[in-house]
DOKE-724890 format. One record per residue: x negated, y, z negated of N, C-alpha, C, O in turn. Coordinates in pm, whole numbers, plus 50000, padded with zeros to 5 digits. Example, Ala and Ser with C-alpha at 12.3 -4.5 7.8 and 13.67 -1.06 7.14 Angstrom:
REM residues 2
486814943149220487704955049220486804967049220485764966849154/487154977549292486334989449286487105000349213486595011449196/
//
This chain:
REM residues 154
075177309924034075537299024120075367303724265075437315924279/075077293824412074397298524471075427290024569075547277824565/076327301124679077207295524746077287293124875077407304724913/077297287924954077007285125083078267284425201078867273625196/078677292225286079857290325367078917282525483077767283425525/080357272425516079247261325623080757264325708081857265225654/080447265725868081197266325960080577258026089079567262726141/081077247326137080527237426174081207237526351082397240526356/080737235326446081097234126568081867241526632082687237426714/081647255826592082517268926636082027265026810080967261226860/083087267426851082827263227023083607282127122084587288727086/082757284627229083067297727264082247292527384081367283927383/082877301627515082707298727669081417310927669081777322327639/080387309327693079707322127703078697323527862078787315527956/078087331627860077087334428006075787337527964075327348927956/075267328027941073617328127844072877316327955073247306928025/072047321127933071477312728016069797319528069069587331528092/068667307528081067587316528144067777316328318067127323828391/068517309028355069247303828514070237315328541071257317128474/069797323528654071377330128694071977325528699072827331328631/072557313728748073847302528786074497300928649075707298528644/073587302628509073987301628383074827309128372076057308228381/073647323128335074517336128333075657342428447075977354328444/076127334028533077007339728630077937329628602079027335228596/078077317628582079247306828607079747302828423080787298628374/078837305428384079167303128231079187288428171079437278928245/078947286928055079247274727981079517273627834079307283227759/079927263827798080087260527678078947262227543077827258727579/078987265827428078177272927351078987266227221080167268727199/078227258027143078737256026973077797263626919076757267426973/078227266026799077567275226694077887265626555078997261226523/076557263626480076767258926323076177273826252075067278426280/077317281526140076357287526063076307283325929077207275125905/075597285925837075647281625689074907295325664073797299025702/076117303425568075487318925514076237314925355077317312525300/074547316525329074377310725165074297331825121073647340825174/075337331924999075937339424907074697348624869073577343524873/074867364524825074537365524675074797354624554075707346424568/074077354524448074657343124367076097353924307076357366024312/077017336724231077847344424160078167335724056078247323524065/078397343923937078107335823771079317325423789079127315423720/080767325023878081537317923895082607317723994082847329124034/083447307024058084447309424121085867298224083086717292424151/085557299123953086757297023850087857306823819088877304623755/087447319023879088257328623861089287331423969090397336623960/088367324824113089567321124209089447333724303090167333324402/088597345324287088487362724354088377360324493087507351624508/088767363324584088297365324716087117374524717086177372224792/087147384224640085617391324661084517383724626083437389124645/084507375024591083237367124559082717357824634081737350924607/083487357424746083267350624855083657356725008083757368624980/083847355925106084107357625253084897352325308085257341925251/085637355625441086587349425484086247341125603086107346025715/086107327425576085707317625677086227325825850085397328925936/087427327525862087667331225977087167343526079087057347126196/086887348125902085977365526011084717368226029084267377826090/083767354225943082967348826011082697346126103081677349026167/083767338226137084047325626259084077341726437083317344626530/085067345226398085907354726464084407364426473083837363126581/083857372026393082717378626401081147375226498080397383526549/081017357826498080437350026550080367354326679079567361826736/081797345226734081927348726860082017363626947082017362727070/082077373326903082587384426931081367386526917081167391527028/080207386726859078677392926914078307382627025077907386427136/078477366226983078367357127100078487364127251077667362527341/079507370827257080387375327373079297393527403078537397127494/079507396627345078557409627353077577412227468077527422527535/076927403227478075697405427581075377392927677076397386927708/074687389927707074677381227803072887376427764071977384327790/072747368627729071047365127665070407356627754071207349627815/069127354727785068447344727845068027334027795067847324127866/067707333927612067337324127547068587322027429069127331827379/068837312327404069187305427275068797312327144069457316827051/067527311427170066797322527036067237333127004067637335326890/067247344027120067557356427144069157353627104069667358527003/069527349227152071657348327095071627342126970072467347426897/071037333526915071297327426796070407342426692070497341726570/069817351426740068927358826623069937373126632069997381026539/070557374526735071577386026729072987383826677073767393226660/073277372126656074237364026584074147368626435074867377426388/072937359926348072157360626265072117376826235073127380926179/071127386426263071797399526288072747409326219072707418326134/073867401526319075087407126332075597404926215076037413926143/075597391026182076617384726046075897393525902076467396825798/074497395725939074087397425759074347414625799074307420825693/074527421825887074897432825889076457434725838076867444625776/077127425225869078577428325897079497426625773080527432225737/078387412825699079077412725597078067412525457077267403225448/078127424525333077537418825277077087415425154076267420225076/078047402725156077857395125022076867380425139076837368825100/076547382525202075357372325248074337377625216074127389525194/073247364025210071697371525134070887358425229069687356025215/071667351825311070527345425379071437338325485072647339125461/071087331725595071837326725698071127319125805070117323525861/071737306625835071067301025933072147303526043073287307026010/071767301726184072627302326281072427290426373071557295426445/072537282526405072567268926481072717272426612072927284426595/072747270926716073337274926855073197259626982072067261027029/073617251327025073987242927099074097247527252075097254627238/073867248227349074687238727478075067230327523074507221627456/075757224427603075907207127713076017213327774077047219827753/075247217627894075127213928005073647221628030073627230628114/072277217927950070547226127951070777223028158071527214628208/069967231628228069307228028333067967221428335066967226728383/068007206428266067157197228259066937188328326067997182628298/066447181128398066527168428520066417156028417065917145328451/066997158828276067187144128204068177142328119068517152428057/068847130828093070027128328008069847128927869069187121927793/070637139627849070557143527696072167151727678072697157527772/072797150827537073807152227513073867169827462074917174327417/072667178127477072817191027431071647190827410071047180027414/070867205027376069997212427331070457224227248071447231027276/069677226127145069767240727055068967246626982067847243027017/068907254426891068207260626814068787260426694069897255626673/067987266126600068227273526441067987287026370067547284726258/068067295826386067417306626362068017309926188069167309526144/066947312626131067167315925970066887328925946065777331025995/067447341725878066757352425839067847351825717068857345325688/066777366125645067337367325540067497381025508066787388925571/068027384125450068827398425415067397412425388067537424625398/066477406825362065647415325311064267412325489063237418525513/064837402125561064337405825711064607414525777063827418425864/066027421525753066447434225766065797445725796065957452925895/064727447525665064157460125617062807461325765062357471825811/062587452325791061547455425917062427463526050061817468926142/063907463326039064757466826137065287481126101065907483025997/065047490226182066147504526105067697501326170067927497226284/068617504126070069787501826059070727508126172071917505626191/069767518326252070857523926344070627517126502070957522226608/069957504126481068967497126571070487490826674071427484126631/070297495026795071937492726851071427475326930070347472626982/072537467026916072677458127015071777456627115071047446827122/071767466427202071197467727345070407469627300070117458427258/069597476527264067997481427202067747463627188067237456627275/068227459127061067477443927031067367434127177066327428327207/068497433627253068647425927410067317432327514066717424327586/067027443527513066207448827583064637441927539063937435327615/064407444427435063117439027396062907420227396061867414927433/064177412227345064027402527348064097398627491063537388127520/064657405027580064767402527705063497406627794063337401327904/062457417727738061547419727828060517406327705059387411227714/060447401227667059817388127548059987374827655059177367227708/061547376127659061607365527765061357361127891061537350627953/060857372727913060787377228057059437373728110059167369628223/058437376727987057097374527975056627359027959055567353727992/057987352827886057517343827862057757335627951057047325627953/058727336928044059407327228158058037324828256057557314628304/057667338328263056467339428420055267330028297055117318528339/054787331428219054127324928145053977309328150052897303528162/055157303628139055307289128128056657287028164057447296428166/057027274128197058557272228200059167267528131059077255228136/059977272028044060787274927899061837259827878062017252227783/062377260428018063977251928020064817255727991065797250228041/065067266727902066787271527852067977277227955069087280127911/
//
């Protein structure tokens, strides 16, 4: 059987942003994740090991959320992602959702976000002693390339 924890509109104040004014004044940040299980033959038996604890999910979320300071959505929603299939693991796959209200857009819209999906065996392209900052550094010189490139919006 194939189980899915869904945590829906986790909300956290963060400093992300491709705008200094982002990253200096801060804003509001929801998070949807859905981290689908190892399978398990049942949960008729009622085990907490056979499942995770919604809150230290939740609690785990934000606390890498908070970690660094990102330029893209992507980049925070994939160190999220990351973090969770590192942290906990009876996950074998995970999407990470990521939201703002308030994009620096010159048009009316109620939010912008992303989705980022990996899966437990995306891992194996990563060595395990791969620190935080190491991943921010590279996605950040990515972004960096990509900003002078074209203009992104995030």
């Amino acid at each position: 059987m194939l189980t899915t924890i869904q945590i829906a509109g986790l909300q956290t104040f963060g400093y992300h942003g491709l705008f200094e004014e982002e990253r200096r004044l801060g804003q509001k940040f929801t998070f949807n994740i859905d981290a689908t299980l190892n399978p398990a033959p049942t949960h008729r038996d009622d085990r907490l090991d056979a499942s995770i604890r919604y809150d230290a999910v939740a609690d785990a979320a934000v606390s890498l959320a908070g970690a660094m300071k990102y330029r893209t959505l992507e980049a925070l929603g994939e160190a999220i992602a990351i973090g969770l299939l590192r942290r906990f693991a009876l996950i074998d796959t995970i999407c990470v959702g990521v939201s703002k209200f308030s994009p620096a857009i010159p048009h009316t819209l109620s939010n912008v976000g992303i989705a980022v999906r990996l899966a437990r065996c995306d891992l194996a392209d990563r060595p395990a002693e791969e620190s935080l900052e190491a991943f921010v550094q590279v996605a950040g010189l990515a972004a960096g390339q990509h900003s002078k490139s074209k203009s992104s919006g995030r």
